[in-house]
Backbone as JSON, one array per atom type, in Angstrom:
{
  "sequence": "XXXXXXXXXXXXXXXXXXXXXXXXXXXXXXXXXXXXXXXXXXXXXXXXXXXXXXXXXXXXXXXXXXXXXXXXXXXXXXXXXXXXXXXXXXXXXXXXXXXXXXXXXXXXXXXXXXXXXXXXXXXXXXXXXXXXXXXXXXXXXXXXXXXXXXXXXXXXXXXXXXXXXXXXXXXXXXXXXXXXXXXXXXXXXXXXXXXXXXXXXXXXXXXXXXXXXXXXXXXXXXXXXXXXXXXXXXXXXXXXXXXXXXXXXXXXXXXXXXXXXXXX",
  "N": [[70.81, -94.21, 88.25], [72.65, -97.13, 87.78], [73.19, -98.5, 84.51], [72.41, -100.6, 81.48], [68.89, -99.74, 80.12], [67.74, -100.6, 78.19], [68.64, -102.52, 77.86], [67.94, -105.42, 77.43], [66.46, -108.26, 79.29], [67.91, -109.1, 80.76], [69.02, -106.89, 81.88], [69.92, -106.04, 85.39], [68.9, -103.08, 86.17], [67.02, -102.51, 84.54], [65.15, -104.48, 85.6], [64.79, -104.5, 88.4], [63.61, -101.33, 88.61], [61.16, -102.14, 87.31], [60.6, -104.33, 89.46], [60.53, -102.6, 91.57], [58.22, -101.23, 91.04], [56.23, -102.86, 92.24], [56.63, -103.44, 94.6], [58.21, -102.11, 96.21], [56.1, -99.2, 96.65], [56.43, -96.89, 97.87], [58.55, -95.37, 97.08], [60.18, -93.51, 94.73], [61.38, -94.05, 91.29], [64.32, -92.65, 89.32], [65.28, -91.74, 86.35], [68.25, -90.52, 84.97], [69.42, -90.44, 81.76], [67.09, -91.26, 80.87], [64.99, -88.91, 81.39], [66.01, -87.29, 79.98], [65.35, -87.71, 77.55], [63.61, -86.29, 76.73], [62.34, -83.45, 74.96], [62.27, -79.97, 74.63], [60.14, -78.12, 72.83], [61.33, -75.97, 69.67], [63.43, -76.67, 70.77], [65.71, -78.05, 69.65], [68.74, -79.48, 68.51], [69.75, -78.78, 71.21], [72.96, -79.01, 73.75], [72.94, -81.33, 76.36], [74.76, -81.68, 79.14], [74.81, -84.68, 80.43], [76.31, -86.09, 82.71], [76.53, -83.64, 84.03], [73.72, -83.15, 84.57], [72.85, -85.52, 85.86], [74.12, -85.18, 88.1], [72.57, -83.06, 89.27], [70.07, -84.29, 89.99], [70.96, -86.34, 91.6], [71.36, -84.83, 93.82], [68.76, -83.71, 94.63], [67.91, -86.44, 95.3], [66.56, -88.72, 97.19], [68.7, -91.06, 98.06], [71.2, -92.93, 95.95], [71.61, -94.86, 93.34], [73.77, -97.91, 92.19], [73.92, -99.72, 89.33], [76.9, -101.88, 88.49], [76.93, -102.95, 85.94], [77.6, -102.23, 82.9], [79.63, -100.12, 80.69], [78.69, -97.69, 81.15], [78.37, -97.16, 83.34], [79.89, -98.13, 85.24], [81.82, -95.95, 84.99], [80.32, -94.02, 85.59], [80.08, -94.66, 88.2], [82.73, -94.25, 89.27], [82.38, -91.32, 88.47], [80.71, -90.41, 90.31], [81.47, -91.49, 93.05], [83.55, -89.39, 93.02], [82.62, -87.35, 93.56], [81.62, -85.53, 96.63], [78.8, -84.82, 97.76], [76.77, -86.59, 96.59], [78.37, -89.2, 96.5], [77.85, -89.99, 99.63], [75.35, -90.8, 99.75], [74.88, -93.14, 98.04], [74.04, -96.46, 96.88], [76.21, -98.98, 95.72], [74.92, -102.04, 93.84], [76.25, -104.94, 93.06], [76.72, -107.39, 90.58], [77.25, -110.45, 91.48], [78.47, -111.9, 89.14], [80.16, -109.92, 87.7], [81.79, -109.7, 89.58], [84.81, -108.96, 90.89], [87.87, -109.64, 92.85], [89.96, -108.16, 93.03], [89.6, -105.99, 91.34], [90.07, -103.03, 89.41], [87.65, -101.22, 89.4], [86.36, -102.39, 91.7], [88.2, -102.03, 94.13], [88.89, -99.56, 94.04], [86.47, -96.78, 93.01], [84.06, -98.02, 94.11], [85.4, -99.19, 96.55], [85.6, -96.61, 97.6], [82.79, -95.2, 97.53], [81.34, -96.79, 99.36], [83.13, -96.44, 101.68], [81.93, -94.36, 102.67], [79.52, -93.53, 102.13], [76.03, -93.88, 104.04], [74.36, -95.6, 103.34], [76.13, -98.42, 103.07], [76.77, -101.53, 103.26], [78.19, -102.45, 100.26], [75.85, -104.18, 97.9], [76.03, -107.59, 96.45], [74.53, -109.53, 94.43], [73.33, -112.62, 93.46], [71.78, -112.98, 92.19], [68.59, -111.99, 90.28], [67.39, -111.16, 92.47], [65.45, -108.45, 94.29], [65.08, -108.17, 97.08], [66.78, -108.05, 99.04], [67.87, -105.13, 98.9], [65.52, -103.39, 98.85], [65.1, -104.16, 101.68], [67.33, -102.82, 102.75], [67.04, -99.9, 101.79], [64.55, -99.55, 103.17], [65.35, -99.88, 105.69], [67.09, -97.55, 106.15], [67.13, -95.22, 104.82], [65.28, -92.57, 105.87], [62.41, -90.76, 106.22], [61.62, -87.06, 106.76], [59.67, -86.81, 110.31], [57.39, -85.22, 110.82], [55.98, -82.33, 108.98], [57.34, -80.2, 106.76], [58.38, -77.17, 106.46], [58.41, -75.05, 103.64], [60.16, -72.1, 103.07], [58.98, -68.52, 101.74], [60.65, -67.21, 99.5], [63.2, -65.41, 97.53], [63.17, -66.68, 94.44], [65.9, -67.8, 93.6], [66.82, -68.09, 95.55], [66.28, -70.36, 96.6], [67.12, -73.78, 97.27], [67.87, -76.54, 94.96], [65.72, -78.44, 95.57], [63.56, -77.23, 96.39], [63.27, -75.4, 94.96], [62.04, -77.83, 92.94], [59.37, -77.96, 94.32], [58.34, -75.53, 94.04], [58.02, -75.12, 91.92], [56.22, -77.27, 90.84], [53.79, -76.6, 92.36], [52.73, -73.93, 91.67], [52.35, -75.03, 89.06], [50.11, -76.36, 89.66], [48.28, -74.16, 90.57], [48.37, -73.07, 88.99], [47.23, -74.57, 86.36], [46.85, -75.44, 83.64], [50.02, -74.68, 81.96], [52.12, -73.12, 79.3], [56.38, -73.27, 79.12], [56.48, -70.37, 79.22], [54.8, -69.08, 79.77], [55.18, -69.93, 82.79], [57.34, -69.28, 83.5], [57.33, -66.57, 83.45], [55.47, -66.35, 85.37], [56.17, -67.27, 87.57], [58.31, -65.7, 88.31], [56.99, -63.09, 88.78], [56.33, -64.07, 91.12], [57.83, -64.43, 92.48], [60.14, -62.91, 92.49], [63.29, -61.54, 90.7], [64.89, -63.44, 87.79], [63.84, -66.71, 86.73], [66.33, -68.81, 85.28], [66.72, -70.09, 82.29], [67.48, -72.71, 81.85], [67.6, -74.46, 83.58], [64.9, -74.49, 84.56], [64.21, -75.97, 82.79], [64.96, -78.03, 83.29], [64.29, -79.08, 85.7], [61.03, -79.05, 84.85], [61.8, -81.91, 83.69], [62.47, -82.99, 85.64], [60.3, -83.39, 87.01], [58.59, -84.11, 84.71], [59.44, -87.3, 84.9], [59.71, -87.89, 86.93], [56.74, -88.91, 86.98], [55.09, -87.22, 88.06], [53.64, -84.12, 86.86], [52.57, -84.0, 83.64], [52.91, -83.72, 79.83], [51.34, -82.26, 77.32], [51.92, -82.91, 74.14], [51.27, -81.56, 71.85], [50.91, -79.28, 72.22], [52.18, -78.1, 73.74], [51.55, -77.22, 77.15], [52.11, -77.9, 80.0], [50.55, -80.15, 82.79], [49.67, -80.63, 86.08], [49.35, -84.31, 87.44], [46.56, -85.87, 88.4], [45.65, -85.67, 91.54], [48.5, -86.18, 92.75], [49.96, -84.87, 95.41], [51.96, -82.43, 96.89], [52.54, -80.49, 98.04], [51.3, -78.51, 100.91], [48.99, -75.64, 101.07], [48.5, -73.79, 103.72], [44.79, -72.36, 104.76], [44.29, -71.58, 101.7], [42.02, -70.32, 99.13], [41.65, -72.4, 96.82], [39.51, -72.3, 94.49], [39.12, -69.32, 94.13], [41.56, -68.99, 93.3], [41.73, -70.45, 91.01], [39.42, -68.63, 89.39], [40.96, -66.24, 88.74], [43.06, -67.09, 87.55], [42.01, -68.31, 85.43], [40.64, -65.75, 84.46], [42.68, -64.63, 83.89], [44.15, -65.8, 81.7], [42.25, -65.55, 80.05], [42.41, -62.99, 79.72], [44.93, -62.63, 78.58], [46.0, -64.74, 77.28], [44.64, -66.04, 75.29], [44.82, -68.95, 73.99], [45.78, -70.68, 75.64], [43.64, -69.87, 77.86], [41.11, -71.29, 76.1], [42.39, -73.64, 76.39], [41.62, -74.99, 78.99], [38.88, -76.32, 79.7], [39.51, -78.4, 79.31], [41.16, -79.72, 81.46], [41.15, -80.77, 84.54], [40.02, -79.07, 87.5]],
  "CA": [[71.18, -95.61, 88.42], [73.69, -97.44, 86.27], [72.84, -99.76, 83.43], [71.06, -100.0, 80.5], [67.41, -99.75, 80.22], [67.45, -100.85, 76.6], [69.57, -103.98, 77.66], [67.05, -107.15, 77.5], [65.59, -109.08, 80.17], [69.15, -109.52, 81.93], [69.46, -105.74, 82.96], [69.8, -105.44, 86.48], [68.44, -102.02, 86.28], [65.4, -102.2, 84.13], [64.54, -105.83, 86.69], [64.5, -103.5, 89.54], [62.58, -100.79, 88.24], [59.74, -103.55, 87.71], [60.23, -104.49, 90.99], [60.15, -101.66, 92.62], [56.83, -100.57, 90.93], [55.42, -103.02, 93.06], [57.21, -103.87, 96.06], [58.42, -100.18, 96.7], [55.35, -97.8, 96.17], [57.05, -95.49, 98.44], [59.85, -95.07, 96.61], [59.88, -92.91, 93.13], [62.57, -94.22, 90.43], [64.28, -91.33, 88.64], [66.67, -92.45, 85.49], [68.7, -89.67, 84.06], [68.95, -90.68, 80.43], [65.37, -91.25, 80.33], [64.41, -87.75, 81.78], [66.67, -85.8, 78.96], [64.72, -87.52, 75.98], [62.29, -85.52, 77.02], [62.9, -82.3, 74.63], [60.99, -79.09, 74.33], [59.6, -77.27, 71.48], [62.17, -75.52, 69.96], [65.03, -76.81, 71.46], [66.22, -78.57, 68.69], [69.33, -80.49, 69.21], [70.86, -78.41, 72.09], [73.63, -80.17, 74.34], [72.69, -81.24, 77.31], [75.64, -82.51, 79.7], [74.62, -86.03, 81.25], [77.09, -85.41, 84.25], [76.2, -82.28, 85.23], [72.04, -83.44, 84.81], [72.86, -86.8, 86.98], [74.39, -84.4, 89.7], [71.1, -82.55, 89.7], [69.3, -85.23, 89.81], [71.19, -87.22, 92.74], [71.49, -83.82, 94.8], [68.19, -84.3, 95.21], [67.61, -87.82, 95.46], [67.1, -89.31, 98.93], [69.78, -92.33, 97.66], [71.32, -93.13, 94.84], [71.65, -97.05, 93.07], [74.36, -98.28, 90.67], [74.07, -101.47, 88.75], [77.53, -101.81, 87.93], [76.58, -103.68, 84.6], [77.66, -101.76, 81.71], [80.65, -99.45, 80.61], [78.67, -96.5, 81.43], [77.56, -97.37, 84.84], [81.3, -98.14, 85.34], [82.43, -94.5, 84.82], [79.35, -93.29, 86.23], [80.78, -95.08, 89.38], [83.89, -93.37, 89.4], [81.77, -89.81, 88.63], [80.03, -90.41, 92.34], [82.44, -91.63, 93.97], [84.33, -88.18, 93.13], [81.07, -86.06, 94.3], [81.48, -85.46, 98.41], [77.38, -85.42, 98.19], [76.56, -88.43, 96.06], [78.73, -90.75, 97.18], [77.7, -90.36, 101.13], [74.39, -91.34, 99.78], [74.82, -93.99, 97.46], [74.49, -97.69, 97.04], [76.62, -100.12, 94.36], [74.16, -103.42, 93.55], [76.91, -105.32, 91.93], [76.03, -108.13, 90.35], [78.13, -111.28, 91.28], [79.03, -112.59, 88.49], [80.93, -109.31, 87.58], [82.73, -109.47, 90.97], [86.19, -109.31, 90.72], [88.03, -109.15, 94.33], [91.27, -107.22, 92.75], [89.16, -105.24, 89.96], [90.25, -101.13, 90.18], [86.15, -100.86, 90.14], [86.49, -102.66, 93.76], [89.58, -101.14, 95.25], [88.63, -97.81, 93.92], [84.82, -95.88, 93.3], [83.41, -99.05, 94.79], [85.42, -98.94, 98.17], [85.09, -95.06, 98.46], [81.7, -94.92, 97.87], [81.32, -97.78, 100.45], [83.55, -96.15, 103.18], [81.55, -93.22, 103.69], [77.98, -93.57, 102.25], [75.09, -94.17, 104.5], [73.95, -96.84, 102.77], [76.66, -99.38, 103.12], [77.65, -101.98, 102.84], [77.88, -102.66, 98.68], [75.29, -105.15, 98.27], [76.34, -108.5, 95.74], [73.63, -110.14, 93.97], [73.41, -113.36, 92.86], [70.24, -113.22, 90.69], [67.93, -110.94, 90.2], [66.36, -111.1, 93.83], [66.61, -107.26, 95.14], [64.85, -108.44, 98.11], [67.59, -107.35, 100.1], [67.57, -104.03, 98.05], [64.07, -103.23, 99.49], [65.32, -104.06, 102.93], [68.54, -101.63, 102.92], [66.41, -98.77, 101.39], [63.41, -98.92, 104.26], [66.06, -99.2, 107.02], [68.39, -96.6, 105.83], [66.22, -93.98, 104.16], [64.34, -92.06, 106.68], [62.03, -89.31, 106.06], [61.13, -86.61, 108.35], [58.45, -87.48, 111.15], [56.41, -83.8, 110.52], [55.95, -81.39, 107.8], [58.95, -79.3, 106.42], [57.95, -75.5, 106.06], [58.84, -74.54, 103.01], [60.01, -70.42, 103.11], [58.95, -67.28, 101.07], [62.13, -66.33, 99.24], [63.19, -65.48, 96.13], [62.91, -68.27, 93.89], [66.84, -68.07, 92.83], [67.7, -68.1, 96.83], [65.79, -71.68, 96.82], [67.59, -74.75, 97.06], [67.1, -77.23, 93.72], [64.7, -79.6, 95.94], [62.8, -76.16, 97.16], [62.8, -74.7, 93.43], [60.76, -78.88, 92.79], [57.99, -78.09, 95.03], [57.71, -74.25, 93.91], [57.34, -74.83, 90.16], [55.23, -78.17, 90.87], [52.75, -75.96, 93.27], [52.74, -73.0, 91.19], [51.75, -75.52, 87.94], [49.05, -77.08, 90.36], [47.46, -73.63, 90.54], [47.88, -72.32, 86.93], [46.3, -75.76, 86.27], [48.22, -75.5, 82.42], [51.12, -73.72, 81.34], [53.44, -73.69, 79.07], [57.55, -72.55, 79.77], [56.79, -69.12, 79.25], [53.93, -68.0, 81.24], [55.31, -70.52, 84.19], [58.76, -68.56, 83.88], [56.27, -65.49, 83.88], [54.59, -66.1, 86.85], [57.62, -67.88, 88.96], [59.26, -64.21, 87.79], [56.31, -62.17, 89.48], [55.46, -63.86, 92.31], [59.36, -64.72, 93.52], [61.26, -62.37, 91.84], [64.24, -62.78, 89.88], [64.77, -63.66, 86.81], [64.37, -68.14, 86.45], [67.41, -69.53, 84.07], [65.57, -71.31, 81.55], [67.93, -73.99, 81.5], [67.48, -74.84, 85.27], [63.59, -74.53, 84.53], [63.58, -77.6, 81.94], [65.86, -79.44, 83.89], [62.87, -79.19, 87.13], [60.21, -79.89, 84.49], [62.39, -82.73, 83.0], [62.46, -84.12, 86.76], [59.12, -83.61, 87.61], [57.85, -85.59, 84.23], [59.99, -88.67, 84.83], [58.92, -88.62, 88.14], [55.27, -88.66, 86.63], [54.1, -85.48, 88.99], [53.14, -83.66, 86.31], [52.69, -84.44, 82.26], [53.15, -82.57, 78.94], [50.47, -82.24, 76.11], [53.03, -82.53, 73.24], [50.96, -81.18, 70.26], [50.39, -77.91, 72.39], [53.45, -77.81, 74.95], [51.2, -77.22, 77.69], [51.95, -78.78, 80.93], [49.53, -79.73, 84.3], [50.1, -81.38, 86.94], [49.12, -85.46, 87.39], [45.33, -85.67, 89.26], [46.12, -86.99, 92.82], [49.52, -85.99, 92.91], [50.23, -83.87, 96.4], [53.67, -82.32, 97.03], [52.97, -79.31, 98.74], [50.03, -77.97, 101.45], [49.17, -74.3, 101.31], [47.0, -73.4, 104.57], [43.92, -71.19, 103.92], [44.12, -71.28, 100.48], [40.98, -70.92, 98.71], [42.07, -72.64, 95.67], [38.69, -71.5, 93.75], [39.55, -68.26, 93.68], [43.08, -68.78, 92.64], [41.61, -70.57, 89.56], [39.23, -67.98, 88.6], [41.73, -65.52, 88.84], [44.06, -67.44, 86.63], [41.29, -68.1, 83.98], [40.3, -64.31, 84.24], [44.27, -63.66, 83.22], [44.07, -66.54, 80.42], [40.88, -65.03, 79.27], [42.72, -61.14, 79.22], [45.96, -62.19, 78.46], [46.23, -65.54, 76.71], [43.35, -67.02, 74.38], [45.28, -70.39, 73.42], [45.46, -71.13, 77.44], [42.27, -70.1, 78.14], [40.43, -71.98, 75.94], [42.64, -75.07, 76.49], [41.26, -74.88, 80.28], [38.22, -77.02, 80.36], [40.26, -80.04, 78.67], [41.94, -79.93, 82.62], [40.44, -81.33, 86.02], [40.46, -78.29, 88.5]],
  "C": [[71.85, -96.1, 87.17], [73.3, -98.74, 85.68], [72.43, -99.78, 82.25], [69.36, -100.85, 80.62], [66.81, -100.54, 79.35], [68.31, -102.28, 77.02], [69.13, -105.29, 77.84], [66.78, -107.14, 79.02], [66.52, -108.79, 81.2], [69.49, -108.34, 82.68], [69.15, -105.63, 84.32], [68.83, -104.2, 86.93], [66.84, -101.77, 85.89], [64.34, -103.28, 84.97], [64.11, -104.67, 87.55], [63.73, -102.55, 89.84], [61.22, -101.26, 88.33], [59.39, -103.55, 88.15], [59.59, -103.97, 92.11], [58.84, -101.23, 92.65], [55.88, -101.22, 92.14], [55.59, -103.81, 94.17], [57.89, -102.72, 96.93], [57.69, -99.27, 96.43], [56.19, -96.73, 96.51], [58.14, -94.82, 97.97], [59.47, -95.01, 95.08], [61.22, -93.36, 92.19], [63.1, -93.4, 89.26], [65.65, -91.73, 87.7], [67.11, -91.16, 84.26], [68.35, -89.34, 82.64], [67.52, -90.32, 80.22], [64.75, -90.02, 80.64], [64.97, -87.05, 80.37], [66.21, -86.11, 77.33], [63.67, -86.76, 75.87], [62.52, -84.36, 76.1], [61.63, -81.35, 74.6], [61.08, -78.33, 72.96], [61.21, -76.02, 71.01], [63.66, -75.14, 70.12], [65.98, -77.12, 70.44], [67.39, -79.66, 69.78], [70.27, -79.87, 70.24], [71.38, -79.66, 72.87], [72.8, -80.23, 75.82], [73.7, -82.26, 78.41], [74.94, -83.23, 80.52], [75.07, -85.57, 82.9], [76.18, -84.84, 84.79], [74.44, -83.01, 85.5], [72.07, -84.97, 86.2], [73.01, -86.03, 88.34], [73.12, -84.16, 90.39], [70.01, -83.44, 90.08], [69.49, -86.14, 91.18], [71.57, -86.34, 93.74], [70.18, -83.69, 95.31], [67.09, -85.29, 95.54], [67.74, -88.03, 97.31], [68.19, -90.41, 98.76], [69.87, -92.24, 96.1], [71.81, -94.51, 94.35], [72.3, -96.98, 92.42], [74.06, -99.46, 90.69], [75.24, -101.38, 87.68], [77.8, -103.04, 86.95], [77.11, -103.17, 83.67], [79.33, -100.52, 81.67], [80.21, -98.09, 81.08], [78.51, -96.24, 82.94], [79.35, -97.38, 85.67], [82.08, -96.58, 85.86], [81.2, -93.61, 85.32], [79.56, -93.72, 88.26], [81.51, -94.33, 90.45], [83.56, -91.8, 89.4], [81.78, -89.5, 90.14], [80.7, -90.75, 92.6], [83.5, -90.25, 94.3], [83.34, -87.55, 93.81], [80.77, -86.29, 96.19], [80.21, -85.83, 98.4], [76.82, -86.19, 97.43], [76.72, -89.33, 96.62], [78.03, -91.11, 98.56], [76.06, -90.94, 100.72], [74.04, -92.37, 98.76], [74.95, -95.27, 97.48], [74.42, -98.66, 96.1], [75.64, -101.45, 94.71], [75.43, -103.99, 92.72], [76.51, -106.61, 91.88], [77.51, -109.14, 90.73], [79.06, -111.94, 90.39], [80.21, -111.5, 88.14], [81.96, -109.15, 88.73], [83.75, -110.04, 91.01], [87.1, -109.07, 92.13], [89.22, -107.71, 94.08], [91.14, -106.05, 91.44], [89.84, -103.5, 90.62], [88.77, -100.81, 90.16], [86.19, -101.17, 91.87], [86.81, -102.21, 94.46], [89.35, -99.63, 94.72], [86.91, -97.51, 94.13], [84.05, -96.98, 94.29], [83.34, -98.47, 96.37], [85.26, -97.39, 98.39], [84.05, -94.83, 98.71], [80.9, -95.61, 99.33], [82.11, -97.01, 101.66], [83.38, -95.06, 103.73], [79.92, -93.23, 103.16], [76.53, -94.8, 103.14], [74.35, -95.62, 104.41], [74.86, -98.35, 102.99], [76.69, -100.47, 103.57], [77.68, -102.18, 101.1], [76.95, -104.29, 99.03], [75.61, -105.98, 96.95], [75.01, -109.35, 95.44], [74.14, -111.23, 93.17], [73.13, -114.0, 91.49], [69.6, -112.36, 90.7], [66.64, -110.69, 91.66], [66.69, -109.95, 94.94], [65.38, -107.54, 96.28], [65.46, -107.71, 99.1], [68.02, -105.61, 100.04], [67.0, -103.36, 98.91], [64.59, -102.8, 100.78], [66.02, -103.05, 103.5], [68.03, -100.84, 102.49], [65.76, -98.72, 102.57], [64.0, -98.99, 105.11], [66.57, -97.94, 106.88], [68.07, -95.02, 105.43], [65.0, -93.44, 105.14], [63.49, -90.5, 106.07], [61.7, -88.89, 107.13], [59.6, -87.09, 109.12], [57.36, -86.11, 110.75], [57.07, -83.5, 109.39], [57.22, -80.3, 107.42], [58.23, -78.07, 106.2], [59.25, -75.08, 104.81], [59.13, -72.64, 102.73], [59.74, -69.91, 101.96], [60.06, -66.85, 101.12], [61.88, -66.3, 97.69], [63.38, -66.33, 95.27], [64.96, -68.44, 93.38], [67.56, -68.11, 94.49], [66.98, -69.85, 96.8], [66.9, -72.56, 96.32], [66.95, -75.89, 95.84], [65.74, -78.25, 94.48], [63.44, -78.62, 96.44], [61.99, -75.84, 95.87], [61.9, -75.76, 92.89], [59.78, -78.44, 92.89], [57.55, -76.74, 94.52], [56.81, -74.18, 92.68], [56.0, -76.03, 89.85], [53.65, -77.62, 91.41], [52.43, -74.78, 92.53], [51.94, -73.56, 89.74], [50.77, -76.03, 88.4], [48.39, -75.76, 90.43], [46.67, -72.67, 89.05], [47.15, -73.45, 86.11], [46.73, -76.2, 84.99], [49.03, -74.56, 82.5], [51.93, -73.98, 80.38], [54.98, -72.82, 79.31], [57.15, -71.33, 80.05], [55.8, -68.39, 80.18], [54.45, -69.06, 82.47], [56.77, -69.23, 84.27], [57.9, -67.18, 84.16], [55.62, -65.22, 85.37], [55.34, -66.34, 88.08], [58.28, -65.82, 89.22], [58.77, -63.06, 88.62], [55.86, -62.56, 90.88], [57.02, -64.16, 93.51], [60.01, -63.67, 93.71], [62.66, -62.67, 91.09], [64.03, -63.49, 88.23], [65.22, -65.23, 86.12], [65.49, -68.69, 85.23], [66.48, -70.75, 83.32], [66.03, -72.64, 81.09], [67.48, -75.3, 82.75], [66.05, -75.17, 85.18], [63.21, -75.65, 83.91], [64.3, -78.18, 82.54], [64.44, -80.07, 85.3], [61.8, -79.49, 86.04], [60.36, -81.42, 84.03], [62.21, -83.95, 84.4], [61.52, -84.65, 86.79], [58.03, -84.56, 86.2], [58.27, -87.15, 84.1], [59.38, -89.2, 86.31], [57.25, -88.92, 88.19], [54.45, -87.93, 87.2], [53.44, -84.55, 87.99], [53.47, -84.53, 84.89], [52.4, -82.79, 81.65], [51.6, -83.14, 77.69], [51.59, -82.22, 74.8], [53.23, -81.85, 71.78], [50.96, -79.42, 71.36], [51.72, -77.13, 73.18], [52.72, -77.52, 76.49], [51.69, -78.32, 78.9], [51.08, -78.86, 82.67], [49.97, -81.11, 84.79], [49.25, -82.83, 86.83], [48.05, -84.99, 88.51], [46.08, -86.52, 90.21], [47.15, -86.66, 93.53], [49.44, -84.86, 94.17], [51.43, -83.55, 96.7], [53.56, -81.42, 98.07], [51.58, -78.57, 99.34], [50.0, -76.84, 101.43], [47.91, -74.16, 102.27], [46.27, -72.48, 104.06], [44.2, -70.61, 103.12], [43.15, -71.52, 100.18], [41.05, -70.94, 96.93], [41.09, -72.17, 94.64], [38.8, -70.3, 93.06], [40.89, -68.07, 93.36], [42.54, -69.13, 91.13], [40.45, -69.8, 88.72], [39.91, -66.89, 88.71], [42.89, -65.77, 87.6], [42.78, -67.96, 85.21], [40.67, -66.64, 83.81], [42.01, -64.03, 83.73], [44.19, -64.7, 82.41], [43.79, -66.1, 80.09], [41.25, -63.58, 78.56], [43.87, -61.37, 78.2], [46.33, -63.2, 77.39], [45.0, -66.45, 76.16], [43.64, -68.71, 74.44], [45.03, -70.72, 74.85], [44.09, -71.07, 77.79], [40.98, -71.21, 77.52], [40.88, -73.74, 75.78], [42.06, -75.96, 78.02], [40.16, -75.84, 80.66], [38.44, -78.94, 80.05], [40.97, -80.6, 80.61], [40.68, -79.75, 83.85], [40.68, -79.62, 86.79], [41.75, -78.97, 89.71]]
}
């Protein structure tokens, strides 16, 4: 979503957010920027292209919001509006007062995104009342009526919204991890060898979306208590987790004895 976060009271974007916490439970708010301050151990100052991470990010998004407020939101406009699968699912909030009838925002990313995404019409705000926001999201945004079967494949044949639920369900049974035994275990039980760039970009999602958290003195990460993403029938989760504290216990000391700091 376009705006800034950091921009006072008057941001469009950071209002909404707010809002949403508690007039949209159902709906998770996922803000680029703010996912990629996230860094890991390590990393130092590698690059990390914006762009390309927004793509990932609104590929899979059920919708996507601009608040065309700011110079970046502007050209973040014009990004989606180029992207065949963005745009069809995106929808400009522009704020009135910026509403120009003959602007090239209007007559360009605006109207494209508008004359083929789902979402449409562009919605014009007066004030900060996304009321109508709300409304055009719970018509427009359907989820499925039943359960999606997720398949047994190799984890590099998975689609990025597949590869979510694998590494989220996979950190729900290792109960901690950090990168290297999750890339470890994704590695043995998929096959394939995970890109470890692709791997912090899916943890990067999954802690903005608050599904899981990080320990930051240890790097360790476990999943959020509560949090459900993914059912596995007759599983008897028990014996998955003494199984995985019998391979802490052989294989990894520091893990193992970080183990009773975490909820089963």
């Amino acid at each position: 979503m376009g705006g800034k976060l950091d921009g006072g009271e008057n941001s469009l974007r950071k209002q909404f957010i707010e809002w949403s916490e508690a007039n949209l439970p159902e709906f998770i708010c996922l803000v680029a920027e703010e996912a990629l301050k996230d860094n890991f151990a390590g990393e130092g100052r590698s690059f990390v292209n914006l762009a390309k991470f927004e793509t990932v990010i609104a590929d899979i998004a059920d919708c996507v919001l601009i608040f065309p407020e700011s110079p970046g939101s502007f050209a973040e406009a014009g990004f989606f509006a180029n992207s065949k699968v963005v745009r069809e699912k995106t929808l400009v909030i522009n704020p009135l007062l910026l509403q120009t009838t003959d602007s090239f925002l209007n007559l360009g990313p605006i109207d494209t995104i508008s004359s083929v995404s789902f979402l449409k019409p562009t919605l014009l705000l007066n004030e900060a009342d996304f009321t109508p926001v709300g409304q055009r999201l719970r018509e427009r945004v359907k989820w499925p009526a039943h359960r999606e079967r997720l398949p047994y494949q190799a984890f590099g044949q998975s689609n990025f919204k597949q590869k979510l639920l694998v590494v989220f369900e996979v950190l729900r049974l290792l109960r901690l991890a950090d990168l290297k035994t999750l890339s470890y275990v994704l590695r043995a039980c998929f096959g394939g060898s995970p890109k470890k760039q692709e791997l912090k970009h899916l943890l990067r999602i999954l802690l903005a979306a608050k599904f899981i958290q990080r320990n930051q003195e240890t790097e360790y990460f476990t999943t959020v208590p509560g949090v459900a993403l993914v059912e596995i029938e007759h599983l008897e989760i028990e014996r998955v987790f003494a199984q995985v504290q019998f391979f802490y216990q052989k294989y990894s000391r520091d893990l193992y004895d970080a183990l009773p700091e975490v909820a089963p």
